[in-house]
N, CA and C atoms of all chains as a GROMACS GRO file, in nm:
protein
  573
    1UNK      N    1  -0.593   0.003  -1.092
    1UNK     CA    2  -0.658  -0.084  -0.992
    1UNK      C    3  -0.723  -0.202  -1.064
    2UNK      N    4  -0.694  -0.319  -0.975
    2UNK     CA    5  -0.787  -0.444  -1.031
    2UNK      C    6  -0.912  -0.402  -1.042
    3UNK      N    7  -0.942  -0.463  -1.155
    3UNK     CA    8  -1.157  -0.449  -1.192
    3UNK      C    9  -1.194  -0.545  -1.080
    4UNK      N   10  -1.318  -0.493  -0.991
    4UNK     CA   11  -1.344  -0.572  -0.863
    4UNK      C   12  -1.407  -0.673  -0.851
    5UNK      N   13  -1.421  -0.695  -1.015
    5UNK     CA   14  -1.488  -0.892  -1.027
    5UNK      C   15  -1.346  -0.960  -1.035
    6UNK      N   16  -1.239  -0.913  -1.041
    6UNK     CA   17  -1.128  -1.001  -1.076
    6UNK      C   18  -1.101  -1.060  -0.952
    7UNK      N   19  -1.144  -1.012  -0.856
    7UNK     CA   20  -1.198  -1.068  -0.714
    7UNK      C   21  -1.232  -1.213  -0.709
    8UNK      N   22  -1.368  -1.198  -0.738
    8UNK     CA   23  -1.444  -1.308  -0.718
    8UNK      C   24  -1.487  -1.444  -0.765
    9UNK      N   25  -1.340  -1.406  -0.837
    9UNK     CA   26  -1.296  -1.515  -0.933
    9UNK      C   27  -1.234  -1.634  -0.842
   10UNK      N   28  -1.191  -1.560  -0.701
   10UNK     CA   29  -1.167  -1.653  -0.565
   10UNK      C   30  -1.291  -1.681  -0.535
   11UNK      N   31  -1.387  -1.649  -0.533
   11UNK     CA   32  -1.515  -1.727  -0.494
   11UNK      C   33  -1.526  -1.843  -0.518
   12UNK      N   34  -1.441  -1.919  -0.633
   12UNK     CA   35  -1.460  -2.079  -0.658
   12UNK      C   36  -1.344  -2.133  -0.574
   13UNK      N   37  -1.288  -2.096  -0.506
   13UNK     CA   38  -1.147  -2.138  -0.384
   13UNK      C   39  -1.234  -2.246  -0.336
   14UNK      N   40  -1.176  -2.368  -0.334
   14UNK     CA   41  -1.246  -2.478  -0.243
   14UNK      C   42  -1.185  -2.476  -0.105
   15UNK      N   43  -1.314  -2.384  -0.022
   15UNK     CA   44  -1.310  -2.368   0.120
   15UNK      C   45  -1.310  -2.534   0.199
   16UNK      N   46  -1.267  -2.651   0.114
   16UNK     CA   47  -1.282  -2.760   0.209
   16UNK      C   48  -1.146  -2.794   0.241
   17UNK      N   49  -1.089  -2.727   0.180
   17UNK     CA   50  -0.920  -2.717   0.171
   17UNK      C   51  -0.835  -2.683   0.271
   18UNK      N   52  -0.888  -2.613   0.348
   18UNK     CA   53  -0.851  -2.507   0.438
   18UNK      C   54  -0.884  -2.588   0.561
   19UNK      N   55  -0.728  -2.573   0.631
   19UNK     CA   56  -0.732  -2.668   0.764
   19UNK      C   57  -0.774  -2.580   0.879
   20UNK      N   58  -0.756  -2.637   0.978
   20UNK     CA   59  -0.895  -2.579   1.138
   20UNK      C   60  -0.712  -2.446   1.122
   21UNK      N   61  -0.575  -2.468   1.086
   21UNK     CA   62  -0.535  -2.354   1.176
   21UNK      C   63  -0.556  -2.232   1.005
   22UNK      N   64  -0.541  -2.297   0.939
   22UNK     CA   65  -0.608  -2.182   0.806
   22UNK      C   66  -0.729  -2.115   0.863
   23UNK      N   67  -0.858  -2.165   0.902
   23UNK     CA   68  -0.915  -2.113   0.931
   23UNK      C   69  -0.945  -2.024   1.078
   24UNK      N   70  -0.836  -2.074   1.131
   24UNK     CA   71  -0.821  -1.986   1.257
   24UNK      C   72  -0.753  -1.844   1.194
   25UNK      N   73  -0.629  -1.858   1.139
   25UNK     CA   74  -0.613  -1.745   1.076
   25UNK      C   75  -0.678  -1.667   0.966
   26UNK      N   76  -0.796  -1.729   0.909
   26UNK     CA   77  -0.844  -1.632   0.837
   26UNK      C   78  -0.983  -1.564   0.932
   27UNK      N   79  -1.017  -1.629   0.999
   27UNK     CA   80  -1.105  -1.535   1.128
   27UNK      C   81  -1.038  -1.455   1.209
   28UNK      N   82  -0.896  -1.451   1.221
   28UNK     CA   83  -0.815  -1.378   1.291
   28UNK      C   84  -0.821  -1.233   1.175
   29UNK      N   85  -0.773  -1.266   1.040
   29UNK     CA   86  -0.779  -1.171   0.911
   29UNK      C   87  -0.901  -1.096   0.936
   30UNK      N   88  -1.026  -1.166   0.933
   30UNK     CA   89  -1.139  -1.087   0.901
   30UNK      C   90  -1.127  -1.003   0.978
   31UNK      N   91  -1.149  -1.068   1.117
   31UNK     CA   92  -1.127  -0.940   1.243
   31UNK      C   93  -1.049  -0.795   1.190
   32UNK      N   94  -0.902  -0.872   1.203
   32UNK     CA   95  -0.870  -0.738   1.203
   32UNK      C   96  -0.906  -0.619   1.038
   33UNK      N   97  -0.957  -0.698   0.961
   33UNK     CA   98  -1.007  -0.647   0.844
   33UNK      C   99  -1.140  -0.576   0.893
   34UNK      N  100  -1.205  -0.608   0.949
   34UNK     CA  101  -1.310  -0.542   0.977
   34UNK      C  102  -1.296  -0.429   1.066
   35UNK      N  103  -1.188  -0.412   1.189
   35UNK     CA  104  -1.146  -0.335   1.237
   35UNK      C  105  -1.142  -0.180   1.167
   36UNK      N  106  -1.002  -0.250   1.023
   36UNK     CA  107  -0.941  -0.147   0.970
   36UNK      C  108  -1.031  -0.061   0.898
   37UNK      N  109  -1.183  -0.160   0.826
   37UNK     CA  110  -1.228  -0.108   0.710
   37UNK      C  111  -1.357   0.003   0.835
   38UNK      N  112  -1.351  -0.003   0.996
   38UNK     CA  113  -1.420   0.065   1.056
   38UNK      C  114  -1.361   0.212   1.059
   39UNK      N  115  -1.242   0.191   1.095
   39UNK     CA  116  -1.136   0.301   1.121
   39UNK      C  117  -1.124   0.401   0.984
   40UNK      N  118  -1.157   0.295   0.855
   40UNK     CA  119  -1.160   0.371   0.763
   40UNK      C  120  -1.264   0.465   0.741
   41UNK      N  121  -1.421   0.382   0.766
   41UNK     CA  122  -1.524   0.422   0.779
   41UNK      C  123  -1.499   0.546   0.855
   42UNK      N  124  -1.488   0.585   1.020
   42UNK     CA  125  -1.457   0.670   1.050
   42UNK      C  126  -1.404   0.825   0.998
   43UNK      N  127  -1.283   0.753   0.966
   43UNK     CA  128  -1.180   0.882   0.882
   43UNK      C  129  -1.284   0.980   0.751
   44UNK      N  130  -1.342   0.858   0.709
   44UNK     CA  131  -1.421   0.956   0.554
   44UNK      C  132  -1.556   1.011   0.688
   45UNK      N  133  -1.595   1.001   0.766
   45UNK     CA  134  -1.714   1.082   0.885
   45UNK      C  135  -1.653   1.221   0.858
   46UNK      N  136  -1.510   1.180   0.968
   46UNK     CA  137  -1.458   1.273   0.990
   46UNK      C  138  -1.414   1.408   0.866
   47UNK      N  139  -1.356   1.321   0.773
   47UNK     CA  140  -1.308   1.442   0.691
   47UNK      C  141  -1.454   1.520   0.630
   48UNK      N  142  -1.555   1.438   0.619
   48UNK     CA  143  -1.685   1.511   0.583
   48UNK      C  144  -1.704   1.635   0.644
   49UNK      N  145  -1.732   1.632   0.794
   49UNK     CA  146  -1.746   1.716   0.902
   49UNK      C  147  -1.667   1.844   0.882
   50UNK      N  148  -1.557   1.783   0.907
   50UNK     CA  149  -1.403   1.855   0.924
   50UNK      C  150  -1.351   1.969   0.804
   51UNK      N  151  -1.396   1.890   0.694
   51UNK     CA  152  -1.386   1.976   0.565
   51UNK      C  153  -1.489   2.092   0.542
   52UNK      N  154  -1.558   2.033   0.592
   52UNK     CA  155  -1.708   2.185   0.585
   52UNK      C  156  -1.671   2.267   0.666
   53UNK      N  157  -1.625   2.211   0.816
   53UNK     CA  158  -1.595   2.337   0.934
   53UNK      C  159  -1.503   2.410   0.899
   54UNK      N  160  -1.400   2.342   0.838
   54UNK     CA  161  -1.286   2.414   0.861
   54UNK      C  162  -1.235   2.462   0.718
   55UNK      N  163  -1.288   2.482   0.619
   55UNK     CA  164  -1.280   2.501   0.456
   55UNK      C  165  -1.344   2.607   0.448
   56UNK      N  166  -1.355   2.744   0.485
   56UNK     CA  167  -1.465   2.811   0.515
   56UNK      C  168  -1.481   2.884   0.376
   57UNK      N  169  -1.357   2.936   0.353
   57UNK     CA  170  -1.321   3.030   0.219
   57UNK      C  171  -1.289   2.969   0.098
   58UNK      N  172  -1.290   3.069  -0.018
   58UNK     CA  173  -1.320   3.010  -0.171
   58UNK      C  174  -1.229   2.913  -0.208
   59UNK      N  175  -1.197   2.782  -0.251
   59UNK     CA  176  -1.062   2.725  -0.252
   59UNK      C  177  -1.025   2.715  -0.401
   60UNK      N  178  -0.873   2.799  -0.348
   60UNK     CA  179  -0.764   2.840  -0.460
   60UNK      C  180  -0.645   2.726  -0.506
   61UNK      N  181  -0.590   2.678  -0.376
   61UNK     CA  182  -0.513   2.641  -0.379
   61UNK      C  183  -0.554   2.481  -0.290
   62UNK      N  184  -0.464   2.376  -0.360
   62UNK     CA  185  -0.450   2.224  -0.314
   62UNK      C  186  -0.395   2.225  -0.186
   63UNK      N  187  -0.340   2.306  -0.162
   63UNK     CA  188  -0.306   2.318   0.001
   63UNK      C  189  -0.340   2.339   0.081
   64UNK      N  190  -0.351   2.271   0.235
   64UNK     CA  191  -0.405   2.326   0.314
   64UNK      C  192  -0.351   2.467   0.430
   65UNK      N  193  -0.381   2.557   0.452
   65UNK     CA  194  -0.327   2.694   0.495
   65UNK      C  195  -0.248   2.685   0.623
   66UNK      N  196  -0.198   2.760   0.682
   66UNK     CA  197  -0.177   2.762   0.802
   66UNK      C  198  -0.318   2.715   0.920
   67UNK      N  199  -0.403   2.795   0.856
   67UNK     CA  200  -0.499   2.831   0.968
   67UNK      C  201  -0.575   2.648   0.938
   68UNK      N  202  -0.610   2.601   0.797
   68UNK     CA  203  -0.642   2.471   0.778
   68UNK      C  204  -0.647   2.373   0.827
   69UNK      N  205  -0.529   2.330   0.861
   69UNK     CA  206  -0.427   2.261   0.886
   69UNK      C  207  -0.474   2.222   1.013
   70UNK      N  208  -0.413   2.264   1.114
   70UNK     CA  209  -0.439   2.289   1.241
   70UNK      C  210  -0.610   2.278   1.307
   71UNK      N  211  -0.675   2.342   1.255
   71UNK     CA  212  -0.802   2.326   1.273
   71UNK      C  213  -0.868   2.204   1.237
   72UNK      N  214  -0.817   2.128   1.130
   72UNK     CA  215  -0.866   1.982   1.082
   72UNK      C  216  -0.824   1.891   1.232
   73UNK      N  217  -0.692   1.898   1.259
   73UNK     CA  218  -0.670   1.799   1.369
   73UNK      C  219  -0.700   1.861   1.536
   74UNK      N  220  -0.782   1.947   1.518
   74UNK     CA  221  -0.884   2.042   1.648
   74UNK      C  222  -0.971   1.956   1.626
   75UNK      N  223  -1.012   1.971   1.487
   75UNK     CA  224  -1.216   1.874   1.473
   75UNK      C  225  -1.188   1.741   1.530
   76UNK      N  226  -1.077   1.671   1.467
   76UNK     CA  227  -1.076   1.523   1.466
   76UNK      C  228  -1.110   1.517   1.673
   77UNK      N  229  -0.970   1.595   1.688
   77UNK     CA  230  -0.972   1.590   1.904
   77UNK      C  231  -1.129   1.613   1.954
   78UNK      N  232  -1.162   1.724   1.922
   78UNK     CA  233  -1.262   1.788   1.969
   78UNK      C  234  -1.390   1.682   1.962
   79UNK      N  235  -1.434   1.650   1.828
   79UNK     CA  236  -1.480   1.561   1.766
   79UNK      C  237  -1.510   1.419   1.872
   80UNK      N  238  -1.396   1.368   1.893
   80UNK     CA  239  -1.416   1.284   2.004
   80UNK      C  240  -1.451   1.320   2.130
   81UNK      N  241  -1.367   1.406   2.176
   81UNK     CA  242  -1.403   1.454   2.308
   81UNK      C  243  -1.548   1.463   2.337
   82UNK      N  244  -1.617   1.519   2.224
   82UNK     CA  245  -1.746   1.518   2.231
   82UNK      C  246  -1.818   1.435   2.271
   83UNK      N  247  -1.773   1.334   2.157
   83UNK     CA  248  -1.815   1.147   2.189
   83UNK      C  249  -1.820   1.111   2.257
   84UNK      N  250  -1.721   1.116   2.406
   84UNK     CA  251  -1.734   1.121   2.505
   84UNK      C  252  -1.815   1.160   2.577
   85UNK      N  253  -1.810   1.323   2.592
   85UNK     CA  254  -1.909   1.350   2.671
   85UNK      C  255  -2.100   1.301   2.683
   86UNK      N  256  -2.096   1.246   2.541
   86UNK     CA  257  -2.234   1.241   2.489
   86UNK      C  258  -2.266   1.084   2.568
   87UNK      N  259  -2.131   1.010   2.552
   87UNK     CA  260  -2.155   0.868   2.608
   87UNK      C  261  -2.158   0.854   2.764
   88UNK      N  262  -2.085   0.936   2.780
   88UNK     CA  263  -2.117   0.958   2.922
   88UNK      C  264  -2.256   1.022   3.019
   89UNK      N  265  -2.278   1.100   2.919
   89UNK     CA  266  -2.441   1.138   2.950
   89UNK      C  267  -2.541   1.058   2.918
   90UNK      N  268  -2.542   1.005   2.855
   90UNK     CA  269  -2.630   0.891   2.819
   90UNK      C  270  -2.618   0.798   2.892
   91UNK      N  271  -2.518   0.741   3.009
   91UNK     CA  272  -2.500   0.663   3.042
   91UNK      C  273  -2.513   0.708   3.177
   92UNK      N  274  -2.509   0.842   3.205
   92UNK     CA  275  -2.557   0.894   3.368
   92UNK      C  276  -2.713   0.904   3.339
   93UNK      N  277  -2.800   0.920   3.199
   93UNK     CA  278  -2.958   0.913   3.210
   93UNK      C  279  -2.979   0.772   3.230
   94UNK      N  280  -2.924   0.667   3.160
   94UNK     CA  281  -2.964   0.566   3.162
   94UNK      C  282  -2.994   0.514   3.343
   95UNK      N  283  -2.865   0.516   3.402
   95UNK     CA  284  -2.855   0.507   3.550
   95UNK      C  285  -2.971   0.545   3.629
   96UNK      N  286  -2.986   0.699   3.597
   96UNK     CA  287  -3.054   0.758   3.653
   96UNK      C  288  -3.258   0.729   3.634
   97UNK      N  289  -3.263   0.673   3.513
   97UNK     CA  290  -3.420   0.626   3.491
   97UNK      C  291  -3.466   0.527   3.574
   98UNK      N  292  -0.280   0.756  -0.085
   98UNK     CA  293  -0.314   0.811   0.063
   98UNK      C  294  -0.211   0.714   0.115
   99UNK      N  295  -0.204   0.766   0.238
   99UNK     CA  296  -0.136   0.679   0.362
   99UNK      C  297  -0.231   0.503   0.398
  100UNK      N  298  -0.137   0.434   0.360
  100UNK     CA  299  -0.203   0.311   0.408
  100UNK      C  300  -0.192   0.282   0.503
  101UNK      N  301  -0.291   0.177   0.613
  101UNK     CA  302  -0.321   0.127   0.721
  101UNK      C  303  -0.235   0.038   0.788
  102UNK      N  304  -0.117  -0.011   0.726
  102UNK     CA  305  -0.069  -0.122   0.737
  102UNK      C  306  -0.108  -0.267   0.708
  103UNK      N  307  -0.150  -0.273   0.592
  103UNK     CA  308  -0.212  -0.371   0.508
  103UNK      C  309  -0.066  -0.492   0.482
  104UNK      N  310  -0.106  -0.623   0.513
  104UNK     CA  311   0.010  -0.710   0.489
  104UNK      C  312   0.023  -0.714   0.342
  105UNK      N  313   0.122  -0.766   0.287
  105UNK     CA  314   0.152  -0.767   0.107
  105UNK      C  315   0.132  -0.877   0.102
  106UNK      N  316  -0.004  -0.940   0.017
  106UNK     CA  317  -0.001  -1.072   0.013
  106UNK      C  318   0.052  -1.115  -0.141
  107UNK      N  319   0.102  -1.058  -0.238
  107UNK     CA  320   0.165  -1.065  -0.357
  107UNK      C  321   0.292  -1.175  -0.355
  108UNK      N  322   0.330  -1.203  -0.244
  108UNK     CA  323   0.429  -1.287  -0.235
  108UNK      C  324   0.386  -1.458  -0.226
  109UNK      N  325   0.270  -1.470  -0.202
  109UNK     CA  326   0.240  -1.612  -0.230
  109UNK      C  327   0.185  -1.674  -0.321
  110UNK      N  328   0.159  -1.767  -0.351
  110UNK     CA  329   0.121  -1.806  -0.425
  110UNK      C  330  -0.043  -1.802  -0.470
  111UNK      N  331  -0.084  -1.725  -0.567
  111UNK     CA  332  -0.336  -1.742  -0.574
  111UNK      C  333  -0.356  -1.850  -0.574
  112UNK      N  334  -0.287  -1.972  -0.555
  112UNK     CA  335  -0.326  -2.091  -0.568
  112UNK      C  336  -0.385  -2.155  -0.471
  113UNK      N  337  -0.315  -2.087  -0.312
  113UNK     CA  338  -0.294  -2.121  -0.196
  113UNK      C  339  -0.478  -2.082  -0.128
  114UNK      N  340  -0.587  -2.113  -0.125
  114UNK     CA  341  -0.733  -2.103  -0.068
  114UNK      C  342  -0.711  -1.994   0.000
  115UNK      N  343  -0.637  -2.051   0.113
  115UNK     CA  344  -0.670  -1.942   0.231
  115UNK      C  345  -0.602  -1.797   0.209
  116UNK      N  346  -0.504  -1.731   0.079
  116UNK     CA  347  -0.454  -1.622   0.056
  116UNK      C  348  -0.548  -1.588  -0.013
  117UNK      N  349  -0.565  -1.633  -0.086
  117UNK     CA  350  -0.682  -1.586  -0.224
  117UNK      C  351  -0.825  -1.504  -0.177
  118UNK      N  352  -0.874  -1.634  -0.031
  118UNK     CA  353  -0.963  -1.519   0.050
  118UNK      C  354  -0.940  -1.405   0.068
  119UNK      N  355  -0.854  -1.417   0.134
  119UNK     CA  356  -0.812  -1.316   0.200
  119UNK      C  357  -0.713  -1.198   0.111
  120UNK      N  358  -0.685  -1.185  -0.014
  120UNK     CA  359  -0.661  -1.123  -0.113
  120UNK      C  360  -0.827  -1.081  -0.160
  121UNK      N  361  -0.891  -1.116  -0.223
  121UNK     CA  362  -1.057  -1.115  -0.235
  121UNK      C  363  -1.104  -0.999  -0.092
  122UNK      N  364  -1.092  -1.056   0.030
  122UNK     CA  365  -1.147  -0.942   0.111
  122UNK      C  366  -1.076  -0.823   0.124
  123UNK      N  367  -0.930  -0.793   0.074
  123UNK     CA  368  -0.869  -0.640   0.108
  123UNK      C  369  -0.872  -0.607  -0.019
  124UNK      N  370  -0.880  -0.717  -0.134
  124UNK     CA  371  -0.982  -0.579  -0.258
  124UNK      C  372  -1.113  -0.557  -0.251
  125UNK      N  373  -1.182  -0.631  -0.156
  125UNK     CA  374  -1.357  -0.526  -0.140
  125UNK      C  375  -1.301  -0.396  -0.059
  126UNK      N  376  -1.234  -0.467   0.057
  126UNK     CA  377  -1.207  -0.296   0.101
  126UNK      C  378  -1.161  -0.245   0.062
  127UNK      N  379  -1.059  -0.227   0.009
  127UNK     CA  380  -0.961  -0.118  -0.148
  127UNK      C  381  -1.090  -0.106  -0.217
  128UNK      N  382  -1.166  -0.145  -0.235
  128UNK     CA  383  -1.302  -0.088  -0.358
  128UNK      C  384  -1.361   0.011  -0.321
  129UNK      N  385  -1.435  -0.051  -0.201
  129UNK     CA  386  -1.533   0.053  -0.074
  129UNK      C  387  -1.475   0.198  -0.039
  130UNK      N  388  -1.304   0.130  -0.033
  130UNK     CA  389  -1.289   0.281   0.025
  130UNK      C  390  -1.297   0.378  -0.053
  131UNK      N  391  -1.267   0.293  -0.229
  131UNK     CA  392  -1.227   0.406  -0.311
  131UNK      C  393  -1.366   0.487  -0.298
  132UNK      N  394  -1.459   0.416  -0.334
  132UNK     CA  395  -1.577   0.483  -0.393
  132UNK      C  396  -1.638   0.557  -0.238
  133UNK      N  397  -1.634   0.557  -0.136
  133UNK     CA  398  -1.659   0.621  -0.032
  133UNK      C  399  -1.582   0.772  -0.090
  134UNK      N  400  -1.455   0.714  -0.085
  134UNK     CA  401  -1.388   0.890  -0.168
  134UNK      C  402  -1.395   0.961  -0.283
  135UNK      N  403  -1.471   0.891  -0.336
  135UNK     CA  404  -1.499   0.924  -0.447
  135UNK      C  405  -1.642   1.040  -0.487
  136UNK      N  406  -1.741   0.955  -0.365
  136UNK     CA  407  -1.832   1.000  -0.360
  136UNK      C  408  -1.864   1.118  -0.269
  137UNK      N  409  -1.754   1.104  -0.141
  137UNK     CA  410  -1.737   1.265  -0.037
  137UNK      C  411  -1.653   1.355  -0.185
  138UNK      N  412  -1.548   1.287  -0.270
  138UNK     CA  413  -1.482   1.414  -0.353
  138UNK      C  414  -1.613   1.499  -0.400
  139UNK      N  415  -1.662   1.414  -0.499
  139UNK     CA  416  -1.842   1.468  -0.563
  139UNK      C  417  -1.875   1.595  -0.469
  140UNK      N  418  -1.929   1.517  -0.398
  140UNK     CA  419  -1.999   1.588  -0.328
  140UNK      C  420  -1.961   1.741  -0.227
  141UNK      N  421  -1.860   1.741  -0.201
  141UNK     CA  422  -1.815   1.820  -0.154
  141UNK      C  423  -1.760   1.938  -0.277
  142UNK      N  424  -1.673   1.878  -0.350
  142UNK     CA  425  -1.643   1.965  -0.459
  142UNK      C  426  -1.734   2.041  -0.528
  143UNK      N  427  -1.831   2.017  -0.580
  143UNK     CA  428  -1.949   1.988  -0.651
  143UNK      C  429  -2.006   2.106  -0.589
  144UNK      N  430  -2.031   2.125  -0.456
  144UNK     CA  431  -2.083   2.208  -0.339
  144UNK      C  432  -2.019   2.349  -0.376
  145UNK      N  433  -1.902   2.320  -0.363
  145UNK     CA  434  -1.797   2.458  -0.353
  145UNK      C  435  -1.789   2.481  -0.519
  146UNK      N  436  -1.806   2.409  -0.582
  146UNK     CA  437  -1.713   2.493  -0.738
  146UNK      C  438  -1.818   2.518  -0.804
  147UNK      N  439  -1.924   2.419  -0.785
  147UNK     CA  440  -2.060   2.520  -0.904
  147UNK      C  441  -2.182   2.517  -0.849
  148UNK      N  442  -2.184   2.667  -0.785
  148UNK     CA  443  -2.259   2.700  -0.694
  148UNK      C  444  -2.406   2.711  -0.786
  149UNK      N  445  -2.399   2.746  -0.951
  149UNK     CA  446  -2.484   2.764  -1.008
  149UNK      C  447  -2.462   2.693  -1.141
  150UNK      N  448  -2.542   2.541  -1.154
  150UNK     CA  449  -2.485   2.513  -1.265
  150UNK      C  450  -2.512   2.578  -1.377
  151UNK      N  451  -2.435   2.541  -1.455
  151UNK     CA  452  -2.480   2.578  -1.594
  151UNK      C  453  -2.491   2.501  -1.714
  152UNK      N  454  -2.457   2.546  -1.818
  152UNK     CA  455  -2.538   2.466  -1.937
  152UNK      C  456  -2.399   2.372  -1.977
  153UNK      N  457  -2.297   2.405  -1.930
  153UNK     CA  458  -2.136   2.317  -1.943
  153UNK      C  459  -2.026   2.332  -1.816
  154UNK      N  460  -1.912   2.311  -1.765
  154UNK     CA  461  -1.861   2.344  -1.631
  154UNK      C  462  -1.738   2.441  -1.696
  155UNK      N  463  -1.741   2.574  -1.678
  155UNK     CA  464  -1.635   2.655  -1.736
  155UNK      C  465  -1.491   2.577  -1.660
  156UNK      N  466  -1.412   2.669  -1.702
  156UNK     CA  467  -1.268   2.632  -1.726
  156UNK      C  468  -1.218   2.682  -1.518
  157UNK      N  469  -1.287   2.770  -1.527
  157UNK     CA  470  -1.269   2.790  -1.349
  157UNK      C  471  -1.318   2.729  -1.258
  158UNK      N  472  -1.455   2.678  -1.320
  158UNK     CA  473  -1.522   2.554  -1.228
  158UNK      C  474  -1.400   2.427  -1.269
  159UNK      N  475  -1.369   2.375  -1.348
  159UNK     CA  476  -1.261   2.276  -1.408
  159UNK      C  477  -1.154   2.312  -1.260
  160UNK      N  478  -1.083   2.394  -1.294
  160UNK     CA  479  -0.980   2.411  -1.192
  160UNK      C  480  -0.995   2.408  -1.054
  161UNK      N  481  -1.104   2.502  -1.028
  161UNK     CA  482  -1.161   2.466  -0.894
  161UNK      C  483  -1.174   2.317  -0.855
  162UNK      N  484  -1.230   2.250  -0.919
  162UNK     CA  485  -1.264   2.084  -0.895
  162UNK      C  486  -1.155   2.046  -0.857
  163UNK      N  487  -0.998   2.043  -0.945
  163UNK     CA  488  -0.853   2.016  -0.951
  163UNK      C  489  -0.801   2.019  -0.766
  164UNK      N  490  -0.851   2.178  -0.734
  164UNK     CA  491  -0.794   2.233  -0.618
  164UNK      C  492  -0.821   2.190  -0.549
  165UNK      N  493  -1.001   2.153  -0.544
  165UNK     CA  494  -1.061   2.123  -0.396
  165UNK      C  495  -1.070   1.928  -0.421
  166UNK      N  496  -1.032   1.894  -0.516
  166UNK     CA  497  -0.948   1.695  -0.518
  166UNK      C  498  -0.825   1.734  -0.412
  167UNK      N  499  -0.747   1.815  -0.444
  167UNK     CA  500  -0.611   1.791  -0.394
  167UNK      C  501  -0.645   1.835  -0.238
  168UNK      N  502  -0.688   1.941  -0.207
  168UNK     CA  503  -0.731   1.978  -0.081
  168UNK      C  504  -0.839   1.868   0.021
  169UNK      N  505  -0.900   1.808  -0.051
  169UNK     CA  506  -0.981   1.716   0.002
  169UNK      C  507  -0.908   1.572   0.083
  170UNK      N  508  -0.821   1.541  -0.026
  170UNK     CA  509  -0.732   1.450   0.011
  170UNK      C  510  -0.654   1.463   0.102
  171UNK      N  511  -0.559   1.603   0.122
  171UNK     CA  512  -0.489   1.643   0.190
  171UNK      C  513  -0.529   1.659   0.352
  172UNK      N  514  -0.696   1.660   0.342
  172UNK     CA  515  -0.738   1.651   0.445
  172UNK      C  516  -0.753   1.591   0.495
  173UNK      N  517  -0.832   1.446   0.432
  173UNK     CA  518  -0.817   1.309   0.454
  173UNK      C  519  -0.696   1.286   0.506
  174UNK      N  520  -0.562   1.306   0.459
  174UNK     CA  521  -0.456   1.212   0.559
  174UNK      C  522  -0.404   1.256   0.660
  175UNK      N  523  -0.430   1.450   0.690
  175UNK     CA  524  -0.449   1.533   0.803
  175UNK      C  525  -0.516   1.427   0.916
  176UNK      N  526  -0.660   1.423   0.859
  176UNK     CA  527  -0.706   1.370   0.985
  176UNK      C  528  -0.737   1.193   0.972
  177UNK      N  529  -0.643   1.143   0.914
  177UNK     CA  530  -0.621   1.012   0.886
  177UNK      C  531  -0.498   0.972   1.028
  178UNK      N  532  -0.411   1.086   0.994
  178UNK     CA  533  -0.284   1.051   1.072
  178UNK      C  534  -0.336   1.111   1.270
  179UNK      N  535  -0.443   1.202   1.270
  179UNK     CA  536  -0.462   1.232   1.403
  179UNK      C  537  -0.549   1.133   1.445
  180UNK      N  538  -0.645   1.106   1.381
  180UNK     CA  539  -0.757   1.005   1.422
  180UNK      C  540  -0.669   0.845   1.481
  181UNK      N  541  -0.592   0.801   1.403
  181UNK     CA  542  -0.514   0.660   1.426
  181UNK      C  543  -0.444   0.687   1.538
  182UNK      N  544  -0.356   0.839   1.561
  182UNK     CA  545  -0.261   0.850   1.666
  182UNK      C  546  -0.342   0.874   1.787
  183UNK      N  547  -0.447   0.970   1.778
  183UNK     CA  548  -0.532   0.969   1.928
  183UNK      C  549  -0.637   0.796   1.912
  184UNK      N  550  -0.621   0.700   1.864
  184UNK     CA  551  -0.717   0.615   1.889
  184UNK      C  552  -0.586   0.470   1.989
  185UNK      N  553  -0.436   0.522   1.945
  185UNK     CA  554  -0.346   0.434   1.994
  185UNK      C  555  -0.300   0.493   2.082
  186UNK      N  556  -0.336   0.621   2.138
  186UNK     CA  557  -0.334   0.672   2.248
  186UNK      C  558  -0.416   0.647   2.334
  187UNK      N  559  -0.542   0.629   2.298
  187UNK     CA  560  -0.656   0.601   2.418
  187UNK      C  561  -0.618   0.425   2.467
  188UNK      N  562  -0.563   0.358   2.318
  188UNK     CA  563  -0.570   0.250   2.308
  188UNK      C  564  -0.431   0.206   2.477
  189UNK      N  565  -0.346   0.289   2.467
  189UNK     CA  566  -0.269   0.242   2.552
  189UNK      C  567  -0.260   0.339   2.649
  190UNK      N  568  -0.345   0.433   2.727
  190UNK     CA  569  -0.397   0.424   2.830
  190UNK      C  570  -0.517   0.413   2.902
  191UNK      N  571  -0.604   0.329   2.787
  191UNK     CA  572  -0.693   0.260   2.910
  191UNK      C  573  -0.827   0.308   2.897
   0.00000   0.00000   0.00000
């Protein structure tokens, strides 16, 4: 992997360079960059959660089991479903105050 | 791991401003993510393999660490691949 100052070595990019549709597309970029790096955010929640619930026994093996397996993509469903319900209740107290 | 569908910007030119940004912002996130995983591996592993440290990490704590990297990951793209598919499911009905 690049060392992550080899980065910011674009920090001297002369942003005066960059025409109105450059910069339409790089606000289009961020967006969806920010999107992805949420979704990512998410996924490491999830496997946090998911790995404690469902990892119960001593681990032997790099694999995940029959029973593993299956139960990881229960948490992820379930997981939301939850989300749901929680937003939805919150949103019938809110009404209701 | 399974990538997101990240565009390949290797084909243009670093010269070009507006790639270079935007090369610059998907290696902060390639950074972030690493060390996000880096730091659930720690921690989680860490949890399970040496329940009692000691004065060095024996050769079974060693292996254990090995098992629960590979298992950790494995989980990650478990629920990498359900999380994206139920979110383009909700996404297209509504």
């Amino acid at each position: 992997m690049d060392s992550p100052l080899a980065g910011t070595a674009a920090a001297n990019v002369d942003l005066s360079k960059l025409t109105d549709r450059d910069k339409q597309e790089l606000q289009q970029f961020v967006v969806n960059e920010s999107q992805k790096a949420r979704i990512q955010q998410s996924i490491h929640s999830l496997t946090d959660v998911c790995f404690r619930k469902c990892i119960t026994s001593k681990i032997t093996s790099g694999k995940l089991d029959r029973y593993e397996e299956p139960c990881m993509q229960n948490c992820v469903d379930r997981f939301l479903d939850a989300n749901y319900v929680v937003l939805k209740e919150l949103e019938k107290m809110r009404s209701s105050s | 791991m399974d990538s997101l569908g990240g565009s390949n910007l290797s084909a243009f030119a670093s010269s070009d401003p507006k790639t270079a940004v935007m090369r610059q912002i998907q290696q902060e996130a390639a950074v972030q993510n690493a060390r996000m995983l880096m730091e659930k591996l720690n921690e989680h592993c860490f949890e399970r393999c040496v329940p009692k440290p000691g004065s060095s990490l024996s050769k079974g704590e060693e292996s254990c660490f090995t098992a629960c990297m590979e298992k950790y990951m494995t989980a990650w793209n478990v629920i990498s691949r359900q999380y994206v598919a139920r979110i383009q499911k909700e996404a297209s009905t509504g």
